[in-house]
N, C-alpha and C positions, 0 to 999 in steps of 0.2 A: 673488620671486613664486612659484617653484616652492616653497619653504620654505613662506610660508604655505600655498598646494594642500595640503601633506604633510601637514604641520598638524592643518587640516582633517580632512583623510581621516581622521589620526590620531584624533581628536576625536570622528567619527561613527562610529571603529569602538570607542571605547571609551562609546559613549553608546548600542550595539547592545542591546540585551533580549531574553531566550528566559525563557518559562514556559510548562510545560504545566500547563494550569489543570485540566483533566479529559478520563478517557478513560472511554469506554462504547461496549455494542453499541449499535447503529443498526440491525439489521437481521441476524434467525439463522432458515435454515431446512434443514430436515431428509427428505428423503423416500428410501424403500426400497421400493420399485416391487415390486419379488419376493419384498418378505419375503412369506410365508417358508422360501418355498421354495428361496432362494439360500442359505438358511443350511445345505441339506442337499448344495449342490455341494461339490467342488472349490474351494478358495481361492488362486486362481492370478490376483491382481488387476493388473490395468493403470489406475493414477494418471494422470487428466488435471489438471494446475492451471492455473487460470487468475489471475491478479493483475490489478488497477485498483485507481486511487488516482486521487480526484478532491480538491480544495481549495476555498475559497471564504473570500470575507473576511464577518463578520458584523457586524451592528451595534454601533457601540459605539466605534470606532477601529482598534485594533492587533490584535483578535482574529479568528483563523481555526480554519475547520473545517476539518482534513483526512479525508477516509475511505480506508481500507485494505479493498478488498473482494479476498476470499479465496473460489473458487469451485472445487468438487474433485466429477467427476465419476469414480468406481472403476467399471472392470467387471470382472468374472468371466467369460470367453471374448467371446461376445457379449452376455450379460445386462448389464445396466445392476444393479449390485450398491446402491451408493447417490448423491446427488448430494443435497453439503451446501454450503450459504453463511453466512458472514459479511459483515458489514457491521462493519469495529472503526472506532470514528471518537475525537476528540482535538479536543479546544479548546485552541489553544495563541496565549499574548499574545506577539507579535511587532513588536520596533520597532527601527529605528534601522540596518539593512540596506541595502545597495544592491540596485538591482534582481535582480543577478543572484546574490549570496547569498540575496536572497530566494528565488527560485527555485528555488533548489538545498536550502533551507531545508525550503519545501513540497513539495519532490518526492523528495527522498532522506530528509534527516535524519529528518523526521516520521515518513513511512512504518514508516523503521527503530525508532520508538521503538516504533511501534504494532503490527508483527508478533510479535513475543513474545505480546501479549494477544491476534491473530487466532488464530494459531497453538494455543495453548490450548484455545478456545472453540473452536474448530473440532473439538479432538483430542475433547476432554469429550462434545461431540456425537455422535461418531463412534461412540466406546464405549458410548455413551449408547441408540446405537442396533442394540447387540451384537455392531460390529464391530473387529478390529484395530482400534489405536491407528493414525493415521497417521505420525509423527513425520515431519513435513515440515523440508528441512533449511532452516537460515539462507537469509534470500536478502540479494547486496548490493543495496542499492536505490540507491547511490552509481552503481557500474554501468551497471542499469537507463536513470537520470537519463541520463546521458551517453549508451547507447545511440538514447535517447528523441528527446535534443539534437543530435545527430547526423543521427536520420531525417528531423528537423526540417526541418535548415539543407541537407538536403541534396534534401529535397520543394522548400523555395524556392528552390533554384539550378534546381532542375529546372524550377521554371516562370516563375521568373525568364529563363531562355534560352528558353522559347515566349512570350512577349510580344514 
């Protein structure tokens, strides 16, 4: 009986499916508050980043949106120098998973595919708006995932013992 179970499992992990059907922006905004008169200070910036990554299953069956939002507010001492956003998002056909490769699926690997293209379109914007490049470094979103899964399990212990 355990033979067949392996079997099995074996069978669903070789009947898994990954495609990324398409990646695009969802969503790019740019503003500079001081231009332009931050462009005659001092270039002495301090990088806020923010990261979110939301998922959703779409119509159709096996296909999901994930989005990688990418949100970078620079200042120069106290000025607010600029504050740019992306939105990179990814249709990707996903089947044959257990639940918790799925998860791990939509919340790490995606991500990871799709920071290289946030990253980009972020920097392009940046320059675009006369300022340094940013060259933001890698991030692991493997990492992340696990720090995530973590806060998780560890918010329902937490209210698991107030009940």
């Amino acid at each position: 009986m355990t033979e067949q179970a392996s079997n099995g499992a074996a069978q669903d992990g070789q009947n898994a499916q990954f495609s990324l059907q398409r990646i695009y922006v969802r969503d790019l905004s740019f503003e500079a508050p001081k231009a332009p008169e931050i462009f005659r200070q001092d270039w002495k910036p301090s990088v806020q980043l923010d990261l979110n990554t939301k998922q959703k299953p779409l119509s159709g069956g096996d296909f999901y949106e994930v989005v990688l939002t990418l949100s970078v507010t620079v200042k120069t001492g106290e000025e607010v120098a600029f504050i740019a956003e992306v939105q990179q998002a990814g249709i990707f056909l996903i089947k044959g998973l257990d639940a918790e490769a799925m998860a791990h699926t939509l919340g790490a690997f995606c991500p990871s595919l799709l920071f290289p293209y946030a990253r980009e379109a972020l920097d392009n914007l940046v320059v675009r708006g006369s300022f340094p490049a940013l060259m933001l470094a890698p991030v692991n979103f493997d990492v992340l995932y696990a720090q995530e899964l973590a806060r998780m399990q560890a918010e329902g212990q937490a209210s698991g013992t107030v009940q």
